[in-house]
C-alpha positions, -999 to +999 in steps of 0.1 A: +080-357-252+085-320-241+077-293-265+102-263-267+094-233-249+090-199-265+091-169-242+059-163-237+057-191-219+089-180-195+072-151-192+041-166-179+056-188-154+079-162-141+047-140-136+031-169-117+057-173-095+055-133-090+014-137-081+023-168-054+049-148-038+033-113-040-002-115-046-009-111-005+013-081+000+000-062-027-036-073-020-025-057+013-016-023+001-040-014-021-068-022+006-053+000+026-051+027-004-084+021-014-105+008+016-124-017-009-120-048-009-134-056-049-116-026-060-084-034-045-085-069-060-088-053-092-060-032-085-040-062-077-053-082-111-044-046-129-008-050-112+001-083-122-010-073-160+011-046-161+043-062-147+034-086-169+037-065-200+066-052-189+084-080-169+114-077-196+122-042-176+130-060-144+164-065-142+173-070-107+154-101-088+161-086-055+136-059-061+111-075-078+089-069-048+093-034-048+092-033-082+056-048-079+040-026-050+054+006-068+032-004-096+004-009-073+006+022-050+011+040-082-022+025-097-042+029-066-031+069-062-044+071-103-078+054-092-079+079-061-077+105-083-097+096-113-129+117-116-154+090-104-140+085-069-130+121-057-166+127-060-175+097-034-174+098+004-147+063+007-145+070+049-144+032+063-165+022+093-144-002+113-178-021+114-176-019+073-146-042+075-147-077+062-133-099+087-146-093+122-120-077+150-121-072+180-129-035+190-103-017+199-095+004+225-099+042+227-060+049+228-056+022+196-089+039+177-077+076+181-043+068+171-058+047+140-081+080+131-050+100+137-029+086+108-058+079+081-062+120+091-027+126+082-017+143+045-017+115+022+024+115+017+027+112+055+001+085+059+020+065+034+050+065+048+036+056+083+017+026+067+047+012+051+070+015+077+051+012+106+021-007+097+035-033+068+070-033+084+089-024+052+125-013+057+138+024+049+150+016+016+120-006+006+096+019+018+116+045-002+112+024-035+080+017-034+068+053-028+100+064-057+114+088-033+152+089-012+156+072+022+159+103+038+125+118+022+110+085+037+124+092+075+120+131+073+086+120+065+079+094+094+095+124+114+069+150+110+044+128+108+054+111+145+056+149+154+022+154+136+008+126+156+021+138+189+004+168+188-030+156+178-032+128+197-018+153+232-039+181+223-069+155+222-058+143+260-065+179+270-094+180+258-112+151+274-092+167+312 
């Protein structure tokens, strides 16, 4: 005998199948917002409770995913800038890490401290799109600005980039 459903219970199983499909990407994007790796499960858990309280407002399946890493970004920028942690010093050792790599080499390093340097709205977009591999539009969802704010940003960012990362080649001639 099957009991009738009631719709909490469609909500709960539609938020499960959210956490199997998503939990990893977003786990993914707030560690690299927040450079901890308890804090940015938090952030995850913090996610998933507030899609889940307002699941109803999702309309369109195909962004669900997008839907779900806006909430997160957006949640890890309010814990940047809450009181408490603007007053720490959150710079990550590569040593600091939790799973082991291999060292990198000095081109990969400086161009790694290069874009953690950058202003925060042009770091973003370089992680997303370069670093996670999200498309133009997805990138632009997530961070709730147009397509072209995303790729003017990549732009001067690249540009940015180029000039740090030259200007630190004549240095070391």
């Amino acid at each position: 005998m099957t009991g009738i459903q009631g719709p909490d219970s469609v909500k709960q199983e539609r938020l499960t199948v959210l956490i199997r499909r998503y939990e990893k990407d977003i786990l993914r994007i707030c560690y690299l917002y927040l450079h901890d790796t308890e804090q940015a499960r938090d952030t995850v858990q913090e996610t998933f409770l507030k899609a889940y309280t307002h699941l109803d407002s999702l309309r369109d399946e195909k962004k669900e995913k997008s839907w779900l890493l806006r909430i997160a970004v957006n949640l890890c920028r309010d814990h940047l800038r809450s009181p408490w942690v603007t007053r720490l010093n959150r710079f990550v050792q590569p040593e600091d890490l939790p799973i082991a790599a291999e060292q990198p080499d000095e081109t990969h390093a400086a161009l790694t401290a290069a874009v953690m340097n950058l202003p925060r709205k042009y770091m973003e977009a370089i992680m997303l799109r370069y670093v996670q591999g999200y498309d133009l539009q997805e990138t632009s969802e997530i961070l709730g600005i147009t397509p072209s704010a995303v790729s003017r940003r990549c732009s001067r960012a690249c540009v940015i980039l180029k000039n740090e990362l030259e200007g630190s080649d004549k240095d070391n001639a």
